[in-house]
C-alpha positions as a LaTeX table, in Angstrom:
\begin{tabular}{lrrr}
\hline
Residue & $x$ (\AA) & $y$ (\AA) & $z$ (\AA) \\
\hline
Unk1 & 0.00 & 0.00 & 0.00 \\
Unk2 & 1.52 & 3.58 & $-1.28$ \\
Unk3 & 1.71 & 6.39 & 1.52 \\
Unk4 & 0.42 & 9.93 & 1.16 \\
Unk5 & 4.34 & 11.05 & 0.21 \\
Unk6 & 4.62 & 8.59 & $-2.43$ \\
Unk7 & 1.52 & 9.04 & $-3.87$ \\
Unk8 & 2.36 & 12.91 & $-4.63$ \\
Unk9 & 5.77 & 12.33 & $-5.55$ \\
Unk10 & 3.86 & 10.04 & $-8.62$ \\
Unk11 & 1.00 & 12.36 & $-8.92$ \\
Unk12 & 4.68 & 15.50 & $-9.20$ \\
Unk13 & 6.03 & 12.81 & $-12.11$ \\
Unk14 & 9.03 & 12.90 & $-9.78$ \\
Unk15 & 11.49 & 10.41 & $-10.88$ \\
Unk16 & 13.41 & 9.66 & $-7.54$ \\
Unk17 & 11.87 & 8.59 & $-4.05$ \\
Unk18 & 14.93 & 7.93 & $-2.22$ \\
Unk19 & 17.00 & 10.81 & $-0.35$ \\
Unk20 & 19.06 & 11.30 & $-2.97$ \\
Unk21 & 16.32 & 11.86 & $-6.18$ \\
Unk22 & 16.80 & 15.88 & $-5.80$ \\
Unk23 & 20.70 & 15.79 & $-6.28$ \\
Unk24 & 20.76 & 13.06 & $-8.92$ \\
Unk25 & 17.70 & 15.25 & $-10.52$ \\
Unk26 & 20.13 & 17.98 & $-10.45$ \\
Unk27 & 22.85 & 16.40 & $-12.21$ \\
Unk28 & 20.38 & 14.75 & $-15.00$ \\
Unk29 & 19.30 & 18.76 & $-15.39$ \\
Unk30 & 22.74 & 20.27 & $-15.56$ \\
Unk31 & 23.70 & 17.75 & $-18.09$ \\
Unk32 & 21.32 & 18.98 & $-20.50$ \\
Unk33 & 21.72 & 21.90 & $-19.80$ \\
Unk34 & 25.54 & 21.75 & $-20.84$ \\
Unk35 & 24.95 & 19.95 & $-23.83$ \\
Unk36 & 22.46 & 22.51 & $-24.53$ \\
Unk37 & 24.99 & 25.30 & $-24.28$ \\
Unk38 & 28.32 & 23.56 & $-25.85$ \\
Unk39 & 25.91 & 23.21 & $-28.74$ \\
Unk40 & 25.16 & 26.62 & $-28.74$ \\
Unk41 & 28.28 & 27.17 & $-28.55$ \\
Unk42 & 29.29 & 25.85 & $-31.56$ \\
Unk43 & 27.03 & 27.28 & $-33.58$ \\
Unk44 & 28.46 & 30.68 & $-32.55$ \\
Unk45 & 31.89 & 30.38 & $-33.05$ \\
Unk46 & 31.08 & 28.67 & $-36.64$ \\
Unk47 & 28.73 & 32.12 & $-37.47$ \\
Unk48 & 31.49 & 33.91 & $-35.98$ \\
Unk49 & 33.57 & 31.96 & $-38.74$ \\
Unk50 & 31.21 & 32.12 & $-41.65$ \\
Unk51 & 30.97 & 36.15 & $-41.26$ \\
Unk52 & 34.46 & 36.71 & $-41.17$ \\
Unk53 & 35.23 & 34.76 & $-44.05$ \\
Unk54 & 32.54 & 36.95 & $-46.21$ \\
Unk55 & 34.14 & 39.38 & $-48.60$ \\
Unk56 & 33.71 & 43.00 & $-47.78$ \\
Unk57 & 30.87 & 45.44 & $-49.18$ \\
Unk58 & 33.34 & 47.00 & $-51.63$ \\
Unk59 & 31.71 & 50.28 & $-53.38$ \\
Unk60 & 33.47 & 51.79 & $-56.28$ \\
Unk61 & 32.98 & 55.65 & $-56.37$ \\
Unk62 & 33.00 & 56.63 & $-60.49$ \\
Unk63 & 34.23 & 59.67 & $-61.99$ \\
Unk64 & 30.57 & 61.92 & $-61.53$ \\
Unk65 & 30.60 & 60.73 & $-57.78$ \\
Unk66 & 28.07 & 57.59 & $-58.77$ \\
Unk67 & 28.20 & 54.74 & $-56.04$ \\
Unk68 & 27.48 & 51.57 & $-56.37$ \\
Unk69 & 27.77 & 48.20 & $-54.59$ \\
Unk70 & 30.17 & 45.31 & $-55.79$ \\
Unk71 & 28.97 & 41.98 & $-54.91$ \\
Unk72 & 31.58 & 39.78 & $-56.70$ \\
Unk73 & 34.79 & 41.52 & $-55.22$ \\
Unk74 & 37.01 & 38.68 & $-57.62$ \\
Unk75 & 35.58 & 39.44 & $-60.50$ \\
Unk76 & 35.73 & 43.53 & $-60.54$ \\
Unk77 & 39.22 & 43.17 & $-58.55$ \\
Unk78 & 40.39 & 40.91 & $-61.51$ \\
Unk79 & 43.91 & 42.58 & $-63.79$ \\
Unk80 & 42.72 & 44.39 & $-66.75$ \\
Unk81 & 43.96 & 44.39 & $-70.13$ \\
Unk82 & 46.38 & 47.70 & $-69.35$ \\
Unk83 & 47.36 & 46.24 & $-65.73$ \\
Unk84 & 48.61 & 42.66 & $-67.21$ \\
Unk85 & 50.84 & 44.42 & $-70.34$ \\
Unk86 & 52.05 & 46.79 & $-67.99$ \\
Unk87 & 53.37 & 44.15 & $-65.36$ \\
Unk88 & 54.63 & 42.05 & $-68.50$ \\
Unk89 & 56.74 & 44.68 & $-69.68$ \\
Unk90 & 57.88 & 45.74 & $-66.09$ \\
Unk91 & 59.02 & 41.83 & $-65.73$ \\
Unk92 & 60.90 & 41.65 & $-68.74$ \\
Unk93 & 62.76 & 44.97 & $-68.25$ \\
Unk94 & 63.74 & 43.82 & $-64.36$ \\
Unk95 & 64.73 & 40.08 & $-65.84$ \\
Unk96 & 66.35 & 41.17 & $-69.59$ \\
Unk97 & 67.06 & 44.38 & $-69.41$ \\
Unk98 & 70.96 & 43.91 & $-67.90$ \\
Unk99 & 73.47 & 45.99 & $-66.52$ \\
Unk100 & 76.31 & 45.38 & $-64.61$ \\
Unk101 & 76.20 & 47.75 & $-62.16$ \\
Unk102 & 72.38 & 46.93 & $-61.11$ \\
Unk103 & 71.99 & 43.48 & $-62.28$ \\
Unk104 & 71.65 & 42.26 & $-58.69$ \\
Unk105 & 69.00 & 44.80 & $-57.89$ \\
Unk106 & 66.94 & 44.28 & $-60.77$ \\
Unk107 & 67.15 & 40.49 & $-60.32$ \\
Unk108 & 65.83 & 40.87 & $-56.93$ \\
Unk109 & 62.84 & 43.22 & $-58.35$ \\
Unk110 & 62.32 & 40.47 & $-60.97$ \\
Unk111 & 62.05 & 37.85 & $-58.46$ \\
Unk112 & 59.67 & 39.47 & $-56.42$ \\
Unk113 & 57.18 & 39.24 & $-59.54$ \\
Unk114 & 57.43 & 35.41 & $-59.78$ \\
Unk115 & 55.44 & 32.87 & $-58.22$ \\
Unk116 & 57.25 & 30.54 & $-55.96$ \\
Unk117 & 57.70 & 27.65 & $-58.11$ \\
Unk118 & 59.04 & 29.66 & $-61.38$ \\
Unk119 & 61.41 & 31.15 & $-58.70$ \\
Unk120 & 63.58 & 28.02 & $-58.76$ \\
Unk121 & 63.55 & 27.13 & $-62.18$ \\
Unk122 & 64.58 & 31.10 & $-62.44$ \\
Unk123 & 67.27 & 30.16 & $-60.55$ \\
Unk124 & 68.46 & 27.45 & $-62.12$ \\
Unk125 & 68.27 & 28.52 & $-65.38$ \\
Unk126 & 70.75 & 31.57 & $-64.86$ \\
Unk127 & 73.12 & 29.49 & $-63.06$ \\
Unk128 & 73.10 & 27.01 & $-65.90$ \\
Unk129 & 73.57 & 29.44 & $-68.46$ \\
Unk130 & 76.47 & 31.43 & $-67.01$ \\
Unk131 & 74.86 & 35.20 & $-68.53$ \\
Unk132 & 75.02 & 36.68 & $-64.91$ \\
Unk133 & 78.96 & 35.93 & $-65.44$ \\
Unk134 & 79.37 & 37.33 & $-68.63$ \\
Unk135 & 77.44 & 40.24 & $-67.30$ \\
Unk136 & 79.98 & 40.86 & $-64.87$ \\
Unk137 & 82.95 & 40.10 & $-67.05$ \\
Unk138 & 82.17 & 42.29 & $-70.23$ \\
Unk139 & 79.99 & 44.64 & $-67.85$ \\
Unk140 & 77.21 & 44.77 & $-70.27$ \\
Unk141 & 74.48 & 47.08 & $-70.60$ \\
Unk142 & 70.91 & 46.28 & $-72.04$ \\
Unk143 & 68.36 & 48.80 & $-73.84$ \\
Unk144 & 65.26 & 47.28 & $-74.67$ \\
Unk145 & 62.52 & 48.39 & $-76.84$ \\
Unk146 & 59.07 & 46.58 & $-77.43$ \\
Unk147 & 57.95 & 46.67 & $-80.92$ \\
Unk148 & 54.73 & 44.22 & $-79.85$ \\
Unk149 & 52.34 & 43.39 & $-77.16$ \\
Unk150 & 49.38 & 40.81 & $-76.91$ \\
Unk151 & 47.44 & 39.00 & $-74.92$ \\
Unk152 & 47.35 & 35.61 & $-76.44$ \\
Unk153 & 44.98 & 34.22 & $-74.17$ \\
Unk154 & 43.15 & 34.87 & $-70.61$ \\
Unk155 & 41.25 & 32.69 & $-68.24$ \\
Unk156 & 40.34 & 33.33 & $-64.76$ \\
Unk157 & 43.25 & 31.53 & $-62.98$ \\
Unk158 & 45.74 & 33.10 & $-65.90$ \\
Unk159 & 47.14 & 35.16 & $-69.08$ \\
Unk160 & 49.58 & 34.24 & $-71.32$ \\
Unk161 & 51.48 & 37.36 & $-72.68$ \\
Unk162 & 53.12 & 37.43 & $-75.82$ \\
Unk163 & 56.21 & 40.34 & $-75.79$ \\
Unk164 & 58.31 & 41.21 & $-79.42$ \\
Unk165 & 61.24 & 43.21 & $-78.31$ \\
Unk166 & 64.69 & 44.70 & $-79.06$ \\
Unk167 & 67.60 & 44.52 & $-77.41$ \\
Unk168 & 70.66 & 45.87 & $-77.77$ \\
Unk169 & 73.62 & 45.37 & $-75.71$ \\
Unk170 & 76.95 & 47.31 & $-75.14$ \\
Unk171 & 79.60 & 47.32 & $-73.09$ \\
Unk172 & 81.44 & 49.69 & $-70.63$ \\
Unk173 & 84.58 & 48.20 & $-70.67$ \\
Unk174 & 84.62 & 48.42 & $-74.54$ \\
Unk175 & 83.17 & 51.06 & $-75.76$ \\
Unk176 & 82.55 & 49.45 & $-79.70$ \\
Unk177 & 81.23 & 46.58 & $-78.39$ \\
Unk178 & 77.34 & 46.49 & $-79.78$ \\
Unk179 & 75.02 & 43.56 & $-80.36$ \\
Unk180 & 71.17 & 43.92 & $-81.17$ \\
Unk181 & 68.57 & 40.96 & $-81.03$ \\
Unk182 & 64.92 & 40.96 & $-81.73$ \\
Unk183 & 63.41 & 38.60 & $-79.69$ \\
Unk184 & 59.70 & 37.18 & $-78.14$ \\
Unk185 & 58.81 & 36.41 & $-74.68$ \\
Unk186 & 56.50 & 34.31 & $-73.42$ \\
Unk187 & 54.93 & 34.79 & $-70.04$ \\
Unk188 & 52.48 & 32.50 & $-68.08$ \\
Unk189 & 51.00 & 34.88 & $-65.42$ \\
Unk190 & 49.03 & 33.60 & $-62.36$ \\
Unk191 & 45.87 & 35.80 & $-61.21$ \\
Unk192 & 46.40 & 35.66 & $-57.47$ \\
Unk193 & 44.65 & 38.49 & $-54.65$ \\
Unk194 & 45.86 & 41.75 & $-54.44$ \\
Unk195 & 47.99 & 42.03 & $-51.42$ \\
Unk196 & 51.52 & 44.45 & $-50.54$ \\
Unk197 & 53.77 & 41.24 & $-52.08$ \\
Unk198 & 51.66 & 41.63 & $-55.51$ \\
Unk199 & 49.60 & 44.87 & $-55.38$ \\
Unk200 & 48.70 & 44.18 & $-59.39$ \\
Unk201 & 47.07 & 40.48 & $-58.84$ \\
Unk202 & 50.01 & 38.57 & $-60.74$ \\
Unk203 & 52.74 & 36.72 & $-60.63$ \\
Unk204 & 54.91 & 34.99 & $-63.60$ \\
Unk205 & 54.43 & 31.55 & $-63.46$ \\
Unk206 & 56.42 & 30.90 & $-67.13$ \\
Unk207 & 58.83 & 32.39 & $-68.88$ \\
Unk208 & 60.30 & 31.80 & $-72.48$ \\
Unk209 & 62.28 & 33.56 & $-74.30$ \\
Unk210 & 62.85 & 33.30 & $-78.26$ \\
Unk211 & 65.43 & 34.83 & $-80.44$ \\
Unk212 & 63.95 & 35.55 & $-83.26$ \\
Unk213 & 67.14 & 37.29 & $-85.79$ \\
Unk214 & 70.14 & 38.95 & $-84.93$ \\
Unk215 & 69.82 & 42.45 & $-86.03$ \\
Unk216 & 73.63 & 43.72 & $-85.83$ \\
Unk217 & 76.39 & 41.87 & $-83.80$ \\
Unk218 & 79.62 & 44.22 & $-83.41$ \\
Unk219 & 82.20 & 42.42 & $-80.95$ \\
\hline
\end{tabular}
C-alpha cells in the first residue's frame, strides 16, 4: 500500500523517491543543460567563422561621384587588359634588361614578380647558363625596346602574354662593343589576390624567351 508522500511524488512525475532523487535530478538537469549550451556554442563560433570569411561590401565611387555596390569583389578586382601588359613589360625589363652595375638589384625586383615555383627554375636557369657571369665580365648594358604586345589568351586563374622586343647590348669596358637581337617572350601569369607582395594580382608563373634574328652583332 503507497503512503500519502509517495503518492504525490507520482502524482509530481518525480522520478526519484529515495533521499538522494533531488541531487541526482540535479545532475540529469545540468547535463542537458551543458549539452544545450556547448551546442550553442558551436554554432556561434562557426557564425562567428562564416561572417568573417565573407568578402567585404566593396563600393566603387565613379568619376561623376556615382556609387554603387560590388557583390563579386574577384571578379571587378580581376587585372585588366592595361594592368597585365604593364606588369609584363615591367618583368621583362627587371629580368632582360641587364646591366652590370644593377643586375643584382633588378634580379631581386624580378624575383619578387614570380610565383614561388618559377622562382627556382629562375634560378636554375641563370646558373646554368652562365649570362650573370658574362654580365659581370664584359659589364654589359641592355636597352630594350618593345615593338609588340598581346594577350594571347586569358582565363580566370591566368594570361599568357606574348612580348616582341629589341635589345641591344653594349659594353662599358669596350666602348665598340654592340650587339642587337629581336626577340619574343612568353609569359604564363598567375591571377592571385591583391595584397603588398603583388599589389597588381600577378605573378609569372612561365617564362620563355625566343630569339627571333640577330639584327647587328659588333664584338
Amino acid at each position: 500500500m503507497k503512503t500519502r508522500f509517495q503518492t504525490k511524488l507520482e502524482n509530481l512525475g518525480r522520478r526519484y523517491y529515495e533521499v538522494f532523487g533531488d541531487l541526482e535530478a540535479q545532475l540529469e538537469f545540468l547535463k542537458l543543460a551543458s549539452l544545450v549550451l556547448l551546442c550553442l556554442l558551436f554554432f556561434a563560433i562557426f557564425g562567428a567563422f562564416v561572417l568573417a570569411k565573407r568578402p567585404p561590401v566593396v563600393i566603387r565611387v565613379d568619376e561623376v561621384g556615382k556609387a554603387e555596390a560590388i557583390s563579386d569583389l574577384a571578379a571587378h578586382n580581376a587585372p585588366l587588359k592595361p594592368e597585365i601588359l604593364y606588369f609584363a613589360r615591367t618583368f621583362v625589363k627587371r629580368y632582360a634588361e641587364y646591366n652590370a652595375y644593377t643586375v643584382s638589384r633588378d634580379m631581386a625586383e624580378a624575383w619578387n614578380l614570380m610565383s614561388a615555383r618559377f622562382q627556382s627554375a629562375a634560378k636554375r636557369n641563370l646558373i646554368e647558363s652562365g649570362i650573370l657571369a658574362r654580365i659581370e665580365e664584359a659589364k654589359l648594358s641592355a636597352a630594350l625596346e618593345f615593338k609588340e604586345e598581346k594577350i594571347e589568351r586569358e582565363t580566370p586563374e591566368y594570361s599568357i602574354v606574348s612580348l616582341v622586343w629589341v635589345r641591344t647590348l653594349k659594353s662599358y669596358k669596350d666602348p665598340g662593343y654592340r650587339e642587337a637581337s629581336l626577340l619574343k617572350s612568353e609569359l604564363v601569369l598567375k591571377k592571385v589576390s591583391r595584397s603588398l607582395s603583388a599589389p597588381s594580382g600577378l605573378l609569372v608563373e612561365d617564362y620563355k624567351e625566343i630569339l627571333l634574328n640577330r639584327l647587328e652583332d659588333n664584338k
